[in-house]
C-alpha positions in Angstrom: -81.7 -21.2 -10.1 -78.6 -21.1 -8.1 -76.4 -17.6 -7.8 -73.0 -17.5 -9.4 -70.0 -16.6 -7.3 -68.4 -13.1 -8.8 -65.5 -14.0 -10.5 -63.8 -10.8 -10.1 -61.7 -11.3 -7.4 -58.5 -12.9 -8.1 -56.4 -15.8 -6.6 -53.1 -15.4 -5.4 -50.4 -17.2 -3.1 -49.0 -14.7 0.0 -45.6 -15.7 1.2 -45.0 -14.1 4.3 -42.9 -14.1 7.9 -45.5 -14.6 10.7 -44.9 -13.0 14.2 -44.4 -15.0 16.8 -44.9 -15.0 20.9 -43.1 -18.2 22.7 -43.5 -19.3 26.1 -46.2 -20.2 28.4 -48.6 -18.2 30.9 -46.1 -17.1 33.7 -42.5 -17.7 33.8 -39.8 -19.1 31.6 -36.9 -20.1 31.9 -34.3 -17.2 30.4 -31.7 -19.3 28.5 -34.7 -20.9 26.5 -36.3 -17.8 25.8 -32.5 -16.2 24.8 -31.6 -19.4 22.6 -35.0 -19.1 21.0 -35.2 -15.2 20.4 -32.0 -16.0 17.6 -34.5 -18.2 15.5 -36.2 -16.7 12.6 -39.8 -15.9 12.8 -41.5 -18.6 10.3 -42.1 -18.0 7.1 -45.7 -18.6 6.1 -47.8 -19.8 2.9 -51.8 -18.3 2.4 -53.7 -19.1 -0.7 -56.9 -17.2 -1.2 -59.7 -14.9 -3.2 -58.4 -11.1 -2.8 -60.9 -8.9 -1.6 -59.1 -6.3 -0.7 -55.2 -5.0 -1.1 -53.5 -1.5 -0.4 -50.3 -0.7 0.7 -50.8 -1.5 4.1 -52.7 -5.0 3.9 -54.2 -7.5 1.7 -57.5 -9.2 2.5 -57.9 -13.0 1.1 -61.0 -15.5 1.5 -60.8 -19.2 1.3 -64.0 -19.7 -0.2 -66.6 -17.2 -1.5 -70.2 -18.3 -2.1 -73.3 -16.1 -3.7 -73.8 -15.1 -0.1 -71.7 -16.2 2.6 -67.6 -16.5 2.4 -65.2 -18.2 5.0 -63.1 -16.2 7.9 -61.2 -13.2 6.6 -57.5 -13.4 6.6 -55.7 -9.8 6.8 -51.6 -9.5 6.5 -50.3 -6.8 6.9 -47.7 -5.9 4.1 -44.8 -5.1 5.9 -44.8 -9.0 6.2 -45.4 -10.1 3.0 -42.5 -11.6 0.9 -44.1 -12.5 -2.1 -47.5 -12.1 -4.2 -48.2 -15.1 -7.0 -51.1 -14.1 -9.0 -52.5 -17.9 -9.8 -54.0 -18.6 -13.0 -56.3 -21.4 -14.4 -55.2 -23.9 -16.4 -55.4 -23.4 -20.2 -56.8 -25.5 -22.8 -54.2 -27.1 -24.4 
């Protein structure tokens, strides 16, 4: 009989601003680099199982199985904008 995945860890959307590095190995040109260093850093969308969450990160996990699970995605929370908790949908 196949294992059940624990349902226990919730799903939630993280919004959150990503750091950034431009520019390639070795130099760049300076009025690129200055024109681009005004630009916001991007804002970013993760949607995922929460394994873990304190005040310094939260864990999430793509997929879960009975034994295996995808890579692990960590962000910190000084970048996070926003947690939605996402629910099923209800019978209606």
């Amino acid at each position: 009989m196949a294992k059940k995945v624990d349902p226990k860890y919730p799903v939630v959307k993280v919004t959150w601003i990503d750091a950034e590095e431009i520019g390639d190995t070795g130099w760049n040109d300076l009025k690129d680099a200055l024109k681009k260093a005004k630009e916001p850093c991007p804002t970013m969308i993760s949607v995922g199982f929460v394994v873990h969450e304190d005040d310094k990160h939260i864990s999430l996990l793509s997929t879960i199985g009975p034994d295996v699970c995808s890579t692990l995605e960590k962000i910190p929370m000084n970048f996070v904008v926003k947690i939605d908790r996402l629910e099923g949908i209800k019978d209606a």
